[in-house]
Steps between C-alpha positions, in 0.01 A plus 500: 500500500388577824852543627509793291237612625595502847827620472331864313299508722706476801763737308247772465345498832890625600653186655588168351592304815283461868587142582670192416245405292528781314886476454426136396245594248667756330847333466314186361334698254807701416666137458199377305587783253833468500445126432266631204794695315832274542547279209731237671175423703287476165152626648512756246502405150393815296626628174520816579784724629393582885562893567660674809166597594420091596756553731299778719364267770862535646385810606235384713763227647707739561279713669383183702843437623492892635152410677688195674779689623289726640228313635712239649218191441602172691635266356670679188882618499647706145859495432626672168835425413751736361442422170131610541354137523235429736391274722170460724411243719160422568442233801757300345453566159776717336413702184813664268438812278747636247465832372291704727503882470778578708313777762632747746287272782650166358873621469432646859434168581760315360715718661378457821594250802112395457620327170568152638696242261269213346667211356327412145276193640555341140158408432374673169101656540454569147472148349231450776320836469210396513503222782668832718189695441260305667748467813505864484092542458487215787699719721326803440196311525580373849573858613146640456 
C-alpha cells in the first residue's frame, strides 16, 4: 500500500507530478487500481457490490494528467481523444484512462494544438499491473 501512500501524500502537498518518475509512478498505480476493479482481468474477486466512491482515485489521475500538461516532464506526451479517453506515454510506455472527470484544464487541453494524436500502442497494462509497477518504481528510483 505504499502507492497509496505516496500518491496522498504527493496530492496534499499541492502537486501530483515533478518528473518522469513521478508521471510513471502515478499512472502505474492508477493502472494497478484500475487492474484491481475490472472483472474481465479477474484480480478482484469480492462479493460485494464496489461503490462510486472506489472509483475516486480517478481524481487524483486526473489531476496528475493536469500536473503533466503543465509541467511538461521529458519523456511523457497526453493526448485525450474526443470521446474523453486518455492516453499518456511514459518513455515508451503508453497508459489509457476512461472516465476521468472531464475539467476546465483537461477540455482546454484537448482542445488545444498541444493535444498531439497517439495511436493506441495495443499492448494492455492492466493484466500486467503489477510487473508495470516496479518499471515505474525503477524509474523513479533511477531519478533520485
Amino acid at each position: 500500500m505504499k502507492f497509496l501512500d505516496f500518491l496522498l501524500g504527493r496530492f496534499k502537498a499541492g502537486n501530483v507530478i515533478a518528473t518522469t518518475g513521478d508521471a510513471a509512478y502515478v499512472l502505474a498505480c492508477g493502472n494497478l487500481i484500475n487492474a484491481a476493479l475490472n472483472k474481465q482481468v479477474k484480480s478482484y474477486e469480492g462479493s460485494q457490490k464496489l461503490t462510486k466512491e472506489v472509483y475516486s482515485f480517478k481524481f487524483v489521475v486526473g489531476r496528475a494528467i493536469e500536473d503533466i500538461i503543465t509541467i511538461r516532464p521529458p519523456d511523457v506526451s497526453v493526448y485525450i481523444e474526443g470521446k474523453g479517453l486518455v492516453y499518456v506515454n511514459v518513455l515508451g510506455i503508453q497508459f489509457s484512462f476512461h472516465a476521468l472527470p472531464r475539467t476546465p484544464m483537461l477540455v482546454g487541453y484537448q482542445r488545444s494544438e498541444l493535444n498531439k494524436p497517439q495511436e493506441w500502442s495495443g499492448l494492455r497494462l492492466q493484466p500486467i499491473a503489477p510487473l508495470i509497477l516496479r518499471w515505474a518504481e525503477t524509474v523513479l528510483l533511477e531519478e533520485k
